[in-house]
N, C-alpha and C positions, 0 to 999 in steps of 0.2 A: 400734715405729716412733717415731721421733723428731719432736715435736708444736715446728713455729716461729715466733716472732714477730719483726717488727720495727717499731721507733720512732724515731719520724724528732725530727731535731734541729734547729731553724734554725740555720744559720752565717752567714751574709749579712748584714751591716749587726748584726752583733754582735758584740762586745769579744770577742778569743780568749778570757780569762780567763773570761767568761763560757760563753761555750760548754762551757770546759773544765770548770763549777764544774754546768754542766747535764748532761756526759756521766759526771762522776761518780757526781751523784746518779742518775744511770739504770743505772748500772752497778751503783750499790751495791743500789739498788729489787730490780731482777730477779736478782740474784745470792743475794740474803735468800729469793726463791721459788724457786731451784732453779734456775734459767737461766744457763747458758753461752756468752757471747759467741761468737760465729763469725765475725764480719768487722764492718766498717767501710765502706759505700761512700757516698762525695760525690755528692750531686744537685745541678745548675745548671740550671735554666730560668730563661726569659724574659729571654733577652739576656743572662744573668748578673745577671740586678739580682737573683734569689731564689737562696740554697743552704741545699740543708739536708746534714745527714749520716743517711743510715739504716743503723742500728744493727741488727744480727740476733744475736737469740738462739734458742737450741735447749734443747730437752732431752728427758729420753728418759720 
């Protein structure tokens, strides 16, 4: 059975570059323990002033 996690990202009121330099290092994090990316989905709440991206990993 495949055991999943996911970790959320702030994107909202943050430099893409940023973002991008914080989904690496989460990427490269759980990819070192075994974890396989699975998607990618954008959360917006509250009028759009907060987004974050959650991130889901698996593995088996």
């Amino acid at each position: 059975m495949a055991e999943y996690k996911v970790v959320d990202v702030r994107a909202t009121g943050v430099m893409p570059n940023v973002v991008a330099d914080r989904l690496t290092e989460v990427l490269n994090e759980f990819e070192a323990d075994g974890w396989r990316q699975e998607g990618i989905q954008p959360i917006i709440y509250n009028s759009s002033t907060t987004g974050y991206l959650l991130v889901i990993f698996a593995r088996d």
